[in-house]
PDB file of N, CA, C and O in Angstrom:
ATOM      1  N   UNK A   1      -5.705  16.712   6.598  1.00  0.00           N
ATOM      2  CA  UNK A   1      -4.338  16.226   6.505  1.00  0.00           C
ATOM      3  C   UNK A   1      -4.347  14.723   6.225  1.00  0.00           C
ATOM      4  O   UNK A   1      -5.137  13.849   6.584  1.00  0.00           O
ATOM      5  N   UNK A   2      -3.420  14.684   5.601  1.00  0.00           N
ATOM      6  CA  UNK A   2      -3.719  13.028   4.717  1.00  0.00           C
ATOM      7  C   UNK A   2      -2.453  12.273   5.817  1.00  0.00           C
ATOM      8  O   UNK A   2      -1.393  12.871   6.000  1.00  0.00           O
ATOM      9  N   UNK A   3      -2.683  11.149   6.374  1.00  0.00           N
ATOM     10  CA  UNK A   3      -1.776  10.470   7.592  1.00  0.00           C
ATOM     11  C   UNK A   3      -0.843   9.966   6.444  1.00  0.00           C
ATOM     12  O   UNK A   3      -1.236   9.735   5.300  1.00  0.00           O
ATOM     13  N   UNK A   4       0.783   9.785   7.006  1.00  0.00           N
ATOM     14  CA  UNK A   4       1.847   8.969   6.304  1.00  0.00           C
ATOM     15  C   UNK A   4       1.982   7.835   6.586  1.00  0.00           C
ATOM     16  O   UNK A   4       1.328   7.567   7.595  1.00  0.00           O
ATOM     17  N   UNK A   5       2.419   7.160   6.263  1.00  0.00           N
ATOM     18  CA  UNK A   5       2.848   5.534   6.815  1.00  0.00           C
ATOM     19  C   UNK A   5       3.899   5.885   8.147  1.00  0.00           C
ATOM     20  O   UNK A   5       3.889   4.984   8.987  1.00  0.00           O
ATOM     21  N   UNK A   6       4.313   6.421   8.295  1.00  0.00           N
ATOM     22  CA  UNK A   6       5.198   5.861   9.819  1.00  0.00           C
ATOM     23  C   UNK A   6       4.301   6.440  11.096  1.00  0.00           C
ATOM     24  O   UNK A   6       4.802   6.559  12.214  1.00  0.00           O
ATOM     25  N   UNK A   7       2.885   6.795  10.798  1.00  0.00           N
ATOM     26  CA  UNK A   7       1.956   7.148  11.775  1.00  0.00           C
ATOM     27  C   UNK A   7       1.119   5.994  12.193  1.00  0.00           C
ATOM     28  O   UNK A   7       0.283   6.200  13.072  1.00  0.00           O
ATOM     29  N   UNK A   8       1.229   4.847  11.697  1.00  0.00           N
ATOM     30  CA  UNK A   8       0.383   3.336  11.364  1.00  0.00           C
ATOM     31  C   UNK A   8       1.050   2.985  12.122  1.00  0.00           C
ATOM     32  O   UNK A   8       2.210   3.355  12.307  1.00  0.00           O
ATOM     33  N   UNK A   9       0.173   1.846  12.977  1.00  0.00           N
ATOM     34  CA  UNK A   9       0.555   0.869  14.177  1.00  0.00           C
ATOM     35  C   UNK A   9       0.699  -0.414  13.317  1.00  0.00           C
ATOM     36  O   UNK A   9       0.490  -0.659  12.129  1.00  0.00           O
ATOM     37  N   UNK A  10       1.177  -1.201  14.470  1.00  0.00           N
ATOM     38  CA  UNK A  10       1.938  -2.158  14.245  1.00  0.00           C
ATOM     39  C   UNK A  10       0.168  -3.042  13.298  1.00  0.00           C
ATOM     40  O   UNK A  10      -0.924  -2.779  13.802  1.00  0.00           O
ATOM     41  N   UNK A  11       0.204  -3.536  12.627  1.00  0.00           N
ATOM     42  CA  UNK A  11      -1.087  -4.637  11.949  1.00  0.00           C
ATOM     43  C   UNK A  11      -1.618  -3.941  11.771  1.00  0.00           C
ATOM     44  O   UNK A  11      -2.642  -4.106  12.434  1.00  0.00           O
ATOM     45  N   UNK A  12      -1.717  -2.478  10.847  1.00  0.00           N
ATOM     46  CA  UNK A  12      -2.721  -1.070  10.228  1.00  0.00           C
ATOM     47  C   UNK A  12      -2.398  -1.803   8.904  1.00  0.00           C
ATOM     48  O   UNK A  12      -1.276  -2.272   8.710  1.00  0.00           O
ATOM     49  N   UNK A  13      -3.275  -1.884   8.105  1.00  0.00           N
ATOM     50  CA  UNK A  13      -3.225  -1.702   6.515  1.00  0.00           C
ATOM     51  C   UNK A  13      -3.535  -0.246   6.120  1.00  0.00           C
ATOM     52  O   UNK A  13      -3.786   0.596   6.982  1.00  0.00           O
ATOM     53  N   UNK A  14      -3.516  -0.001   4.984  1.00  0.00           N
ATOM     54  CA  UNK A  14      -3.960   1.155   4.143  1.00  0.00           C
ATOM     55  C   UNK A  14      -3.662   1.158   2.618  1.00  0.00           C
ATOM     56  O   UNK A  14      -3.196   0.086   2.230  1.00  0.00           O
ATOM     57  N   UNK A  15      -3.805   2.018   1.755  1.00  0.00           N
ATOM     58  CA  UNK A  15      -3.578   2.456   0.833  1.00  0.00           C
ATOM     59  C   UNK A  15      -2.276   3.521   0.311  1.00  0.00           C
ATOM     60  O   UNK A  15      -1.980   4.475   1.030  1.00  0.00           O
ATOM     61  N   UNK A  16      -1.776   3.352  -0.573  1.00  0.00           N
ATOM     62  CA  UNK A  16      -0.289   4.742  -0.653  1.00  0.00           C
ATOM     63  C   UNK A  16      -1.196   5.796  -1.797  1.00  0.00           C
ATOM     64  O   UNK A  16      -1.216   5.508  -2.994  1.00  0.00           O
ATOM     65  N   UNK A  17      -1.743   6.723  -1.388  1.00  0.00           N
ATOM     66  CA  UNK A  17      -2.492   7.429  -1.733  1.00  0.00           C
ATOM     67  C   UNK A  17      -1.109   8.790  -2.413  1.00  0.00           C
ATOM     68  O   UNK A  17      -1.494   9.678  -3.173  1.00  0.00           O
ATOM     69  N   UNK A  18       0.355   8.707  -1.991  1.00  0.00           N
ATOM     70  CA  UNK A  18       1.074   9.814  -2.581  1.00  0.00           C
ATOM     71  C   UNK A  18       2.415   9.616  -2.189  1.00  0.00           C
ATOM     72  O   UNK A  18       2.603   9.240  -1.032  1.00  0.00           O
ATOM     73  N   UNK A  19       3.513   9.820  -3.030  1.00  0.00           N
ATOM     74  CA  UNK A  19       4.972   9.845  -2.286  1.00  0.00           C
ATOM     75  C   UNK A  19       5.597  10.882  -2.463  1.00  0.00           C
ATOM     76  O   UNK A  19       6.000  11.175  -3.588  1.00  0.00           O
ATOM     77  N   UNK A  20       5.884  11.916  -1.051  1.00  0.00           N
ATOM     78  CA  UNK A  20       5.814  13.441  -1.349  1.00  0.00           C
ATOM     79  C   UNK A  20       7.706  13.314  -1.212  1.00  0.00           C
ATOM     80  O   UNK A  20       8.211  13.869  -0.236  1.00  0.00           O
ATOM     81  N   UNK A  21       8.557  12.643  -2.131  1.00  0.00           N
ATOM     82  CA  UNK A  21      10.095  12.434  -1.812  1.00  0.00           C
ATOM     83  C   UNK A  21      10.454  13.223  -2.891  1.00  0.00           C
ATOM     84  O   UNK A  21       9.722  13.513  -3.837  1.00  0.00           O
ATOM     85  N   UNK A  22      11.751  13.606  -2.702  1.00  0.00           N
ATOM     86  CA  UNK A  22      12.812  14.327  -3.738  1.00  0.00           C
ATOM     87  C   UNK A  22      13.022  12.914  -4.675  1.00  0.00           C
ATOM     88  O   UNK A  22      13.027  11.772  -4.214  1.00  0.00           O
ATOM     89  N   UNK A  23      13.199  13.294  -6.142  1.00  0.00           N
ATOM     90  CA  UNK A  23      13.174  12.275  -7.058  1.00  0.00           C
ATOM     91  C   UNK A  23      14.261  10.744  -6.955  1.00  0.00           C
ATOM     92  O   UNK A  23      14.088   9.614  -7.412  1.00  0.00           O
ATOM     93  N   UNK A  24      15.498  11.400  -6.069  1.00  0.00           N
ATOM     94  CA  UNK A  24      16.304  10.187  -5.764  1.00  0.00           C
ATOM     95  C   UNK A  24      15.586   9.006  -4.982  1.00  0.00           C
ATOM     96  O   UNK A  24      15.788   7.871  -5.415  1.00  0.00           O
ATOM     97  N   UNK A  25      14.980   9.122  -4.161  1.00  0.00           N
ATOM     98  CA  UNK A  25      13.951   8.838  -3.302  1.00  0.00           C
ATOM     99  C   UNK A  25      12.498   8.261  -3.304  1.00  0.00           C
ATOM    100  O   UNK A  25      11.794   7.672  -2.483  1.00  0.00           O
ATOM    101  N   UNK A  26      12.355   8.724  -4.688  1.00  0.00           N
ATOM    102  CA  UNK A  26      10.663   8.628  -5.076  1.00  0.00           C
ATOM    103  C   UNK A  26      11.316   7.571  -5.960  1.00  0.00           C
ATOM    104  O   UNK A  26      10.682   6.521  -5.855  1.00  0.00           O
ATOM    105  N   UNK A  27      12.572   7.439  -6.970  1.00  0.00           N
ATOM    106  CA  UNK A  27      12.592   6.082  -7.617  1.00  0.00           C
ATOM    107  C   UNK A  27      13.037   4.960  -6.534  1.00  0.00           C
ATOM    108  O   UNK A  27      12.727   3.776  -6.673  1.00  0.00           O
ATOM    109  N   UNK A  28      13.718   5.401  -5.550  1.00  0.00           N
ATOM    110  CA  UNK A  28      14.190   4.248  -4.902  1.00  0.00           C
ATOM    111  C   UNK A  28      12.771   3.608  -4.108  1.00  0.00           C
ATOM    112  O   UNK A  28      12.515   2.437  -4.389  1.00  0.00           O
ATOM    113  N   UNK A  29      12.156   4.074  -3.465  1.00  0.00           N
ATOM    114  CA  UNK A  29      10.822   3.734  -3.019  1.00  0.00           C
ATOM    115  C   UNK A  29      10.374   3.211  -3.727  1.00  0.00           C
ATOM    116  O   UNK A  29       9.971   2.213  -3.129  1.00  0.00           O
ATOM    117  N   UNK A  30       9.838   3.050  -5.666  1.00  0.00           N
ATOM    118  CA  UNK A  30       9.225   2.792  -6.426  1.00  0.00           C
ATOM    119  C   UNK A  30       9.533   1.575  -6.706  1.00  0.00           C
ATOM    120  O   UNK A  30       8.667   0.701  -6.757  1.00  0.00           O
ATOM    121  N   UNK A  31      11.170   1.268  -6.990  1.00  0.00           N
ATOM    122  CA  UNK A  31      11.581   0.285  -7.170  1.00  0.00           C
ATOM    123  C   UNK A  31      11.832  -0.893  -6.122  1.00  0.00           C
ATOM    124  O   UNK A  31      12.597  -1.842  -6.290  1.00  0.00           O
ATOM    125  N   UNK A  32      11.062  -0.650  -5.047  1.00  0.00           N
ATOM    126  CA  UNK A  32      10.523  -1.643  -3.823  1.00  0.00           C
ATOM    127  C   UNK A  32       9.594  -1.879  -3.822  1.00  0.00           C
ATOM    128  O   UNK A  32       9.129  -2.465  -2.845  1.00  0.00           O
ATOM    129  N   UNK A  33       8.775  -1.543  -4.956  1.00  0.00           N
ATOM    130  CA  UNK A  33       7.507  -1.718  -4.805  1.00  0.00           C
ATOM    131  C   UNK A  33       6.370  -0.425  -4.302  1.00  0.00           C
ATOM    132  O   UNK A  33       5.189  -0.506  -4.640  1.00  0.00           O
ATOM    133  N   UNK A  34       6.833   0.642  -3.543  1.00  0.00           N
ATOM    134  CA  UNK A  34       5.691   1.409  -3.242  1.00  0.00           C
ATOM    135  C   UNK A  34       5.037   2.483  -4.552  1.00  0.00           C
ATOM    136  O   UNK A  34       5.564   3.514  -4.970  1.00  0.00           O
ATOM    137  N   UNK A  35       4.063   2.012  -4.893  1.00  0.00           N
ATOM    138  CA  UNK A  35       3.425   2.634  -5.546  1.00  0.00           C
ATOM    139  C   UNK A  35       2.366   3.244  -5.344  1.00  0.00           C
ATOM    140  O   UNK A  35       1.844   2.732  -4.353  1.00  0.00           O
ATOM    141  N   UNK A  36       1.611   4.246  -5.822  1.00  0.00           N
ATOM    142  CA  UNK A  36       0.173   4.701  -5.609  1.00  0.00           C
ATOM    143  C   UNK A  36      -0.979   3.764  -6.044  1.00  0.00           C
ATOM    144  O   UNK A  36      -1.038   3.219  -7.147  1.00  0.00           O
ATOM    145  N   UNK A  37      -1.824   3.648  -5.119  1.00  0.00           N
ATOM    146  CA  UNK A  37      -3.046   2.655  -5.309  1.00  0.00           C
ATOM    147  C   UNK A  37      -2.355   1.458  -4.932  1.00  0.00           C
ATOM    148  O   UNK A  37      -2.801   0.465  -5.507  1.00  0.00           O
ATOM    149  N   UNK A  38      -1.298   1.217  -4.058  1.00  0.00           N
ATOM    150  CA  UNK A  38      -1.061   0.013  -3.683  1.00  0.00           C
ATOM    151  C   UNK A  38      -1.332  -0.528  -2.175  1.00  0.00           C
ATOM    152  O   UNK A  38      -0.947   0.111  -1.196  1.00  0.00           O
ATOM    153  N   UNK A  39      -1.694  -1.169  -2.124  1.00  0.00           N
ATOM    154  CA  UNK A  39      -1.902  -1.814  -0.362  1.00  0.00           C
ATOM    155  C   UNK A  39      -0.405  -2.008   0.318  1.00  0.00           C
ATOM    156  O   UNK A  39       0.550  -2.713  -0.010  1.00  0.00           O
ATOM    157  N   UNK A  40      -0.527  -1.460   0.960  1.00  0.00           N
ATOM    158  CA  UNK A  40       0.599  -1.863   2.164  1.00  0.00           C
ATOM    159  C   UNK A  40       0.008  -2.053   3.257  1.00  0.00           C
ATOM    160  O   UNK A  40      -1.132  -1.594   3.319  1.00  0.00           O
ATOM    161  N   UNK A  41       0.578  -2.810   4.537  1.00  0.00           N
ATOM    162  CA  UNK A  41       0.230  -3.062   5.894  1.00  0.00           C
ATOM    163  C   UNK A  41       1.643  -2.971   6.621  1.00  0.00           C
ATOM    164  O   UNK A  41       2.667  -3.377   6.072  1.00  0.00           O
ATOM    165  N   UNK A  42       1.630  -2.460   7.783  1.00  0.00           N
ATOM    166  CA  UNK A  42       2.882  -2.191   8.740  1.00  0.00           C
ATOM    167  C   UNK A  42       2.626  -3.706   9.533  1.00  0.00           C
ATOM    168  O   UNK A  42       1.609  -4.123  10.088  1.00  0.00           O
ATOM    169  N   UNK A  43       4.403  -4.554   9.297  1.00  0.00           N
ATOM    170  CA  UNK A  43       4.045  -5.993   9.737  1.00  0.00           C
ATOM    171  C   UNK A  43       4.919  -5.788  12.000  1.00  0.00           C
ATOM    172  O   UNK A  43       4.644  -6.351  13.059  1.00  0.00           O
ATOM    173  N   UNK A  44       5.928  -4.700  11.585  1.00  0.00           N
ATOM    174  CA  UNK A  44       6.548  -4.417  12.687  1.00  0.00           C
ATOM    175  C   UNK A  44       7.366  -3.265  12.997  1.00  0.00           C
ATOM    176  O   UNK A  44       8.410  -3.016  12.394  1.00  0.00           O
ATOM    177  N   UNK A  45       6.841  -2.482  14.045  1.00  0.00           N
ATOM    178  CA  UNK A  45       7.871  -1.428  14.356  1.00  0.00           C
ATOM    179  C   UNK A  45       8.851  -1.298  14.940  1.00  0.00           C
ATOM    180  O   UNK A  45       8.923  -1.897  16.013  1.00  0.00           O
ATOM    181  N   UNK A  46       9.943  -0.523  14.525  1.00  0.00           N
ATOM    182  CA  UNK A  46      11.264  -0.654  14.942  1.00  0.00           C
ATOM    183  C   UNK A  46      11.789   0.158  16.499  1.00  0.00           C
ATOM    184  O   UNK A  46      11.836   1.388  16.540  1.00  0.00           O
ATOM    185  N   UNK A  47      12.089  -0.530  17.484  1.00  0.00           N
ATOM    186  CA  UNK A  47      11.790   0.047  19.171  1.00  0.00           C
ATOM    187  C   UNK A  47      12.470   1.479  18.440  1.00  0.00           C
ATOM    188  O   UNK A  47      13.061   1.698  17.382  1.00  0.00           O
ATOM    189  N   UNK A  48      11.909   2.569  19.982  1.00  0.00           N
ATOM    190  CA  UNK A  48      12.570   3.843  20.046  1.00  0.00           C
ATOM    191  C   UNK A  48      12.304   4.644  18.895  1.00  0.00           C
ATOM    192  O   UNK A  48      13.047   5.615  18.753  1.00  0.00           O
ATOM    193  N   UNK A  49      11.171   4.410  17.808  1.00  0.00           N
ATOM    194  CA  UNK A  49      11.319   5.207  17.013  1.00  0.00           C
ATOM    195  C   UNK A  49      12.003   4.155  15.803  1.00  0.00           C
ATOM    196  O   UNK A  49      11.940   4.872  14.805  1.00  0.00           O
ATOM    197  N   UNK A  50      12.318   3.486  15.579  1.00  0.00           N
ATOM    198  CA  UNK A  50      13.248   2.957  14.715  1.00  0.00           C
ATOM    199  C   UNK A  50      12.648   2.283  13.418  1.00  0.00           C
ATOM    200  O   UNK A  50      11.426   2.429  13.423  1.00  0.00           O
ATOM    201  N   UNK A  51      13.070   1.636  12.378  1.00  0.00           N
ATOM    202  CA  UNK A  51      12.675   1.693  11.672  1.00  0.00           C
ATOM    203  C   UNK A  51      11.320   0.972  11.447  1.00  0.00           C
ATOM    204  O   UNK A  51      10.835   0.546  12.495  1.00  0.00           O
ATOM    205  N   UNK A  52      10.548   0.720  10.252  1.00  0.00           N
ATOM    206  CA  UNK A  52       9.193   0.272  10.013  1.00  0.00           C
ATOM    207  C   UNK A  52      10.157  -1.376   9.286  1.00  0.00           C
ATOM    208  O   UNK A  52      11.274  -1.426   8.771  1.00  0.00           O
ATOM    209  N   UNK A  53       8.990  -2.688   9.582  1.00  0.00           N
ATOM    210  CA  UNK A  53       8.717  -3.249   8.331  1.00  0.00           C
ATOM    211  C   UNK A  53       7.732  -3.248   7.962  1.00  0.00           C
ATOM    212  O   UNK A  53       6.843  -3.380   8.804  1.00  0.00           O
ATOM    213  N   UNK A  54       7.382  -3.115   6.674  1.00  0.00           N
ATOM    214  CA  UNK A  54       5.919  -3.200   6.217  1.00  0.00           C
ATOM    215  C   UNK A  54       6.313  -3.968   4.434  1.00  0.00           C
ATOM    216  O   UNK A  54       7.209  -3.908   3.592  1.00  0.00           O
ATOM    217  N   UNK A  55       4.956  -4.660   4.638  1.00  0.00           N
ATOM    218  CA  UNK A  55       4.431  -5.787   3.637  1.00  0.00           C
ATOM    219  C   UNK A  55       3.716  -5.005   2.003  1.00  0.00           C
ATOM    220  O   UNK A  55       2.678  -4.343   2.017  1.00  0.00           O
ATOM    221  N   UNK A  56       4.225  -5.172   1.203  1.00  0.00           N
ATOM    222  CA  UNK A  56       3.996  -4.751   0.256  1.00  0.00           C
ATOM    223  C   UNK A  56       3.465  -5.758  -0.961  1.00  0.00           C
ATOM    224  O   UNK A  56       4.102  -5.904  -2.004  1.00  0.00           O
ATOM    225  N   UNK A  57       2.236  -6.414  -0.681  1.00  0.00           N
ATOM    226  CA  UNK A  57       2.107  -7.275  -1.556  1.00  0.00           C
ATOM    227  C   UNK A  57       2.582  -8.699  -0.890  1.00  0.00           C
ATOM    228  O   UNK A  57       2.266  -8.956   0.272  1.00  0.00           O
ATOM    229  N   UNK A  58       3.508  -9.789  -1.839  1.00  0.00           N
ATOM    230  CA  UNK A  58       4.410 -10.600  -0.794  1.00  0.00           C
ATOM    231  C   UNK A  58       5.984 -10.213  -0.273  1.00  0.00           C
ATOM    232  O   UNK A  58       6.815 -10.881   0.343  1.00  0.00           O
ATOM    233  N   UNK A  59       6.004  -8.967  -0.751  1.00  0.00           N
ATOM    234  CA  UNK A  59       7.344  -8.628  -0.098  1.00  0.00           C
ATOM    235  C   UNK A  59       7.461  -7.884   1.205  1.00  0.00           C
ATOM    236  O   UNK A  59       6.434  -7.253   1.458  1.00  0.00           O
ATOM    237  N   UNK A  60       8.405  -7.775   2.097  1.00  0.00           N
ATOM    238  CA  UNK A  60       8.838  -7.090   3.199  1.00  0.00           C
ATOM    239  C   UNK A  60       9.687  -6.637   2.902  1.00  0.00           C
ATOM    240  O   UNK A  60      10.663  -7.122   2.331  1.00  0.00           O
ATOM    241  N   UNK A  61       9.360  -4.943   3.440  1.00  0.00           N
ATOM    242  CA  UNK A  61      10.638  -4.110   3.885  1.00  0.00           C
ATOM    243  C   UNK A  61      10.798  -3.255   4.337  1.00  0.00           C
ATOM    244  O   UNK A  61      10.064  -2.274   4.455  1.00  0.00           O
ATOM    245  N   UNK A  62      12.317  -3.547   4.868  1.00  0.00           N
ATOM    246  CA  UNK A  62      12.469  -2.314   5.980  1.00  0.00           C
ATOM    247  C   UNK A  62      12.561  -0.632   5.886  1.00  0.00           C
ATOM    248  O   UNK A  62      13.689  -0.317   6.267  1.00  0.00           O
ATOM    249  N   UNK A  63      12.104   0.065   5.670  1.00  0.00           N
ATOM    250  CA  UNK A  63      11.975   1.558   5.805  1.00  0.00           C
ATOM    251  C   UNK A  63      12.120   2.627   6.878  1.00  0.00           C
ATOM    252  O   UNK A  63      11.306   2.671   7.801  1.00  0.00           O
ATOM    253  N   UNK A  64      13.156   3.516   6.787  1.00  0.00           N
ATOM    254  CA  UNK A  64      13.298   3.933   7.799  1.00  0.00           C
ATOM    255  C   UNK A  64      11.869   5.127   8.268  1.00  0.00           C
ATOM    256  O   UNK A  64      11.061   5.540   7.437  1.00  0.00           O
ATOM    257  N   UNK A  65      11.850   5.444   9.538  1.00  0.00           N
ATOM    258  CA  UNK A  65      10.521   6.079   9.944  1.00  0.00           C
ATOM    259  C   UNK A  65      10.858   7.448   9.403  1.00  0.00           C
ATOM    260  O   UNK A  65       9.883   8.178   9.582  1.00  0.00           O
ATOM    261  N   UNK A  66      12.119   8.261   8.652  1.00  0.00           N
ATOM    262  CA  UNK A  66      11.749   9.463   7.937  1.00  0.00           C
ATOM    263  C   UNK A  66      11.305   9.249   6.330  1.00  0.00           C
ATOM    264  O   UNK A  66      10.620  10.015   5.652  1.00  0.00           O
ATOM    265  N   UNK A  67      11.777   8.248   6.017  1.00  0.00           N
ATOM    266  CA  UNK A  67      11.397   8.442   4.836  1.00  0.00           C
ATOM    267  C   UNK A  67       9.490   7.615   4.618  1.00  0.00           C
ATOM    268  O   UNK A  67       8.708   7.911   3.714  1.00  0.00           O
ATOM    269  N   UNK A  68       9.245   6.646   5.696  1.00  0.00           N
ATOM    270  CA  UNK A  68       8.102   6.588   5.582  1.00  0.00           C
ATOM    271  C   UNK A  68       6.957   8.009   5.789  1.00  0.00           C
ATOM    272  O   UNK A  68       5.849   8.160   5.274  1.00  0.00           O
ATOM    273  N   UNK A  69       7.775   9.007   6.817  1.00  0.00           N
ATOM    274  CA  UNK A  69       6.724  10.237   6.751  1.00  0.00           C
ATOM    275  C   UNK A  69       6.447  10.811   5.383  1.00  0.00           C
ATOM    276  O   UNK A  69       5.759  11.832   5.374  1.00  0.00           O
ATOM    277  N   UNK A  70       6.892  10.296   4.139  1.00  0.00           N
ATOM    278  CA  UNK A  70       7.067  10.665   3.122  1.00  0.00           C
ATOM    279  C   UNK A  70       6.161  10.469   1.967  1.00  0.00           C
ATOM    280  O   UNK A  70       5.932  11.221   1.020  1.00  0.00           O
ATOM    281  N   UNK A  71       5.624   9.113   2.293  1.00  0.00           N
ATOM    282  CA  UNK A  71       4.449   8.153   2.181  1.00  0.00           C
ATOM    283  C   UNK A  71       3.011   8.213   2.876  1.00  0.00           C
ATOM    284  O   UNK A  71       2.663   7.610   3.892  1.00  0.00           O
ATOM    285  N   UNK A  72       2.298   9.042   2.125  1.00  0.00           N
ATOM    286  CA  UNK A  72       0.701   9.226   2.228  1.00  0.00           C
ATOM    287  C   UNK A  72      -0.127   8.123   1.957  1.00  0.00           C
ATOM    288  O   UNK A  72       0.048   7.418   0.963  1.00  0.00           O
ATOM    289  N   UNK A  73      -1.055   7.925   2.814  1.00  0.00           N
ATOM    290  CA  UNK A  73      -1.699   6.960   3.253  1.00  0.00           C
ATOM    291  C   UNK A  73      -3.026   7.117   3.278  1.00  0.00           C
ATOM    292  O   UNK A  73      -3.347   8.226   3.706  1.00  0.00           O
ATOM    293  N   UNK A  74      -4.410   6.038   2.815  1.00  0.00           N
ATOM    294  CA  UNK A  74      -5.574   6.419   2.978  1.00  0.00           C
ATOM    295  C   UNK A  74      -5.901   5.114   3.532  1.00  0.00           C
ATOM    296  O   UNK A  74      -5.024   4.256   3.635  1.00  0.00           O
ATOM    297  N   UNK A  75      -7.274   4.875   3.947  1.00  0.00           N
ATOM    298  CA  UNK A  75      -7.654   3.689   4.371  1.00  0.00           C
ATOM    299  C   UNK A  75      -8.364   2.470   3.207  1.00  0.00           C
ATOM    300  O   UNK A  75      -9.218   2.612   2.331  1.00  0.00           O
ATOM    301  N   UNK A  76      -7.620   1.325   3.637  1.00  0.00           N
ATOM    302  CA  UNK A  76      -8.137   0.033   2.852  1.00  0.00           C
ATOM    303  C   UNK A  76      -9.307   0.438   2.185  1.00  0.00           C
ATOM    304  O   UNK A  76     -10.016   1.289   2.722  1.00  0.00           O
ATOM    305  N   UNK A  77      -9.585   0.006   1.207  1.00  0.00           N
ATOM    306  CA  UNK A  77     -10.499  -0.187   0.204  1.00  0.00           C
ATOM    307  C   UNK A  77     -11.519  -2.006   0.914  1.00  0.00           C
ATOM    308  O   UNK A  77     -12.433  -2.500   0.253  1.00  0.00           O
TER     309      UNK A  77
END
């Protein structure tokens, strides 16, 4: 089983190894930057479950923790 991004602790890097979203979703993600073969790192988690920020390059952003389960993840290169 390949881990998603909202399974990453707070200062985890990784890789976006897949974005398993319905197409509304997969462009909106894209156009923030998440792409495949891209580095991301989780910079802070949101209490109770709540949302992610994570670093995409030099950008930050906020993602909520369902649609990060959405986002497949491998480890840093």
């Amino acid at each position: 089983m390949i881990p998603d991004l909202s399974l990453l602790h707070e200062g985890d890097s990784a890789i976006i190894q897949s974005i398993e979203a319905d197409e509304a979703l997969h462009h909106r993600l894209q156009a923030l930057g998440f792409q495949t073969g891209k580095p991301v790192s989780v910079v802070r988690l949101g209490r109770f479950r709540g949302p992610l920020q994570v670093r995409i390059g030099m950008t930050d952003v906020i993602i909520r923790r369902s649609d990060a389960a959405k986002i497949k993840v491998g480890p840093p290169l």
